[in-house]
N, C-alpha and C positions, 0 to 999 in steps of 0.2 A: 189312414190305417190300412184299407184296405191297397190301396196301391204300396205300402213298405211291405206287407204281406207277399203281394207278388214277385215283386223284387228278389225276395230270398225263398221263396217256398214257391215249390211247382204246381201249377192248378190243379193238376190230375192227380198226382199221387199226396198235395199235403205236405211231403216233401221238402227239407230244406236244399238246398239248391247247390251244387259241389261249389260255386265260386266261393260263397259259405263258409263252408269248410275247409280250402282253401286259403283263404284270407285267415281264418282263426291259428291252422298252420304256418302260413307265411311270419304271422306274431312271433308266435312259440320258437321259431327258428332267429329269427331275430335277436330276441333276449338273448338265447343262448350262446349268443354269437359275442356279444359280448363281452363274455368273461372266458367263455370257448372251455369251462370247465368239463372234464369229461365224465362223463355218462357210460356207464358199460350197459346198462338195463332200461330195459321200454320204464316210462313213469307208470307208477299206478292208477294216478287222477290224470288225465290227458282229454281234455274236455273236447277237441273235435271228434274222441271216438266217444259217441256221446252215453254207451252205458255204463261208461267205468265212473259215473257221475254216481249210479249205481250199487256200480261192484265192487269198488276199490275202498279197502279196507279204512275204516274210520276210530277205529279204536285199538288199543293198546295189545299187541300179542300173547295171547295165555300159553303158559306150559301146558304141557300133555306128556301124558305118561309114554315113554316111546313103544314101552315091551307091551303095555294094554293094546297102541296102535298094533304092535305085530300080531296082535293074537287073530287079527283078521284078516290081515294081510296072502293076498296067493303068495304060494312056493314054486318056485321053478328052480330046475339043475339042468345042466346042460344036456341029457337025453329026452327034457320034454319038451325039445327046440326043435325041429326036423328043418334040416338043409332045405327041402324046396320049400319053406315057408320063407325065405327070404325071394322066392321070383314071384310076382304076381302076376305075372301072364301064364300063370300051368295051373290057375286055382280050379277051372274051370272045364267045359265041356269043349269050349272051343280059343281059341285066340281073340282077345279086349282088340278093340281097335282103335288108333290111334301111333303116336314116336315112340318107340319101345325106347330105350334107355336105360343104363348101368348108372346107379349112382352109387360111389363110395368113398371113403376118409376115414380117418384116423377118429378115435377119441381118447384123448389126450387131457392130463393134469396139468396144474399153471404150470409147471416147472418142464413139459413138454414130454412126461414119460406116459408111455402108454396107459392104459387103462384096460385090462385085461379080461375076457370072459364077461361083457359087460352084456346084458339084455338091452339089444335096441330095438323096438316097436317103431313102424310107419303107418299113420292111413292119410288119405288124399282123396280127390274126386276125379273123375277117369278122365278123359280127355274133352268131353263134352261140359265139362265142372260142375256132375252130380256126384254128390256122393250118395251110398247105399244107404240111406237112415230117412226115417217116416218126417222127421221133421222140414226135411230137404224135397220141396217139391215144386222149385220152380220150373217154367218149360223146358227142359234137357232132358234129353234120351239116357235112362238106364243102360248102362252095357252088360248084359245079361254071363257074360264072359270075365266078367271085374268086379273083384270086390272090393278092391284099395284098401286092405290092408295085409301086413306083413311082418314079420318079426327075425330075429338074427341075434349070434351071440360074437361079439369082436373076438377076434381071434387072439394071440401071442404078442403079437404087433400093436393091437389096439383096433385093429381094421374090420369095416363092418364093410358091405358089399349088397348090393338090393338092384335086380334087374325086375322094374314096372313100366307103366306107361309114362306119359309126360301127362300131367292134371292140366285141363283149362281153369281158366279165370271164371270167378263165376257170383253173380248180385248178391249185394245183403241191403238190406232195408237200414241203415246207421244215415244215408241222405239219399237224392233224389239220382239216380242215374250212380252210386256206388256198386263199386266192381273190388274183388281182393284179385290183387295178383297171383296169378299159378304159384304153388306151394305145395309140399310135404312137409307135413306133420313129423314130429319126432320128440317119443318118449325115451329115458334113459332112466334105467335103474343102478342105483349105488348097489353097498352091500346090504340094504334093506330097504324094505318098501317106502318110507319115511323118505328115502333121499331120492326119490323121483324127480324127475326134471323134464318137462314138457316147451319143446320151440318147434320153431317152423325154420324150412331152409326154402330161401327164391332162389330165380332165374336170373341168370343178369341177360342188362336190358331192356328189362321189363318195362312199359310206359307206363301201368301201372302208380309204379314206386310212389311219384311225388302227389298221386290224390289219393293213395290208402291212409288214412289214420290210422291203422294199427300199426302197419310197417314204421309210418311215421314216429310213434310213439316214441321209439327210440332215437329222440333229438339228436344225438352223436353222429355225425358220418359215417366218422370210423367205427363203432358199433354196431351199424348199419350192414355196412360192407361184410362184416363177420356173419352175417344172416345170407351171405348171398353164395351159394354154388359157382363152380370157375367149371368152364365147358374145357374138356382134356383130351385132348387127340389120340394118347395115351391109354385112354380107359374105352375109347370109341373101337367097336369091332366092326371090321369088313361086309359090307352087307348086313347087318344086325343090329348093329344099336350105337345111339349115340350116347356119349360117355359124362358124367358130368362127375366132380371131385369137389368131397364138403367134409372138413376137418373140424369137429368140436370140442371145444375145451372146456371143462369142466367150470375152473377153476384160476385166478390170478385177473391181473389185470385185461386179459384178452380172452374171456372168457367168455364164450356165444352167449348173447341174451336169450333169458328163456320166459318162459310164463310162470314160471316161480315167483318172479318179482312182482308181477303185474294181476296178483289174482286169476290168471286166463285169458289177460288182456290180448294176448298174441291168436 
């Protein structure tokens, strides 16, 4: 027993051991392969991310009253969005450090029309991949300069626009030596608070990719790929920043997975 224990769990940390979790993955990709059915959304139950053993919903969905939901709901109109809240290098006293970067895209319904005046919220962990919350205190330097967070209203077009840093990668305790790939966070609100929609947009490239469980979660390829930002020479400015382009859609069969599906899974 005690040598199967080593095998998969790290002396020191207790730890199940990424080949582990790896192997559990490799399965999951397998089956799916199979029938090659498509997946637009992470699963809920995806047992290498091992809390959604946890978290992911086990019973039956209750209605709710939606207009009860609103009566708690915040209100925002488009004068209580201020323009510099979409840059997160000007929050501060001084300049975050770290790859400055533009990132922007469309948000977009299945049928491809824009989505208009929409409130889009970001937060991220700065380039050392801490973020600003009490919970978050593994060894990485606060950037006293960074708050990673930010918010925007799409424009006519659908177009939202957000110049931050680039987020490092950064441990979670789910197995022994787990890393999430660099990411930003992304909230979208409907026309009420009820139709919120929370995902994450990667980096391509990332090595990351194939030992995250979460990213994983989303068995599809091509569902995958729809989480991942395209680096745009286009959006990159002279001297100042590199540029990255991330289009979301709402709705239809190409529609970014979000953490709606997954309880928070993302």
């Amino acid at each position: 027993m005690a040598d199967t224990m080593t095998s998969t769990h790290d002396e020191s940390t207790g730890l199940e051991r990424q080949a582990v979790l790896s192997a559990e993955m490799h399965e999951i990709s397998q089956k799916w392969a199979v029938t090659s059915e498509p997946e637009h959304q992470p699963r809920r139950d995806y047992p290498p991310y091992r809390s959604t053993l946890l978290r992911h919903p086990t019973k039956d969905l209750q209605q709710v009253d939606p207009e009860g939901v609103e009566l708690w709901a915040p209100a925002f109109g488009q004068r209580d969005v201020d323009p510099l809240e979409s840059d997160l290098t000007i929050q501060r006293g001084g300049e975050p450090l770290g790859e400055r970067m533009v990132v922007t895209g469309r948000v977009l319904d299945g049928e491809g029309r824009p989505v208009r005046h929409q409130l889009v919220e970001i937060w991220q962990a700065n380039a050392g991949g801490r973020y600003v919350h009490q919970r978050d205190q593994h060894p990485a330097p606060l950037d006293p300069n960074f708050t990673g967070m930010g918010r925007t209203l799409t424009d006519a077009d659908g177009t939202y626009r957000f110049t931050t840093i680039k987020p490092g990668p950064y441990p979670w305790r789910n197995h022994h030596t787990a890393w999430r790939p660099a990411h930003i966070h992304f909230s979208l609100f409907g026309t009420d608070f009820t139709q919120r929609l929370v995902t994450q947009m990667y980096f391509p490239g990332d090595p990351l990719f194939a030992l995250d469980p979460i990213y994983q979660s989303v068995v599809d390829p091509a569902a995958r790929e729809r989480l991942v930002a395209a680096y745009d020479h286009d959006v990159t400015t002279h001297e100042w920043a590199t540029g990255y382009r991330w289009d979301i859609v709402l709705t239809g069969s190409h529609r970014t997975p979000t953490e709606d599906d997954t309880e928070g899974a993302l």
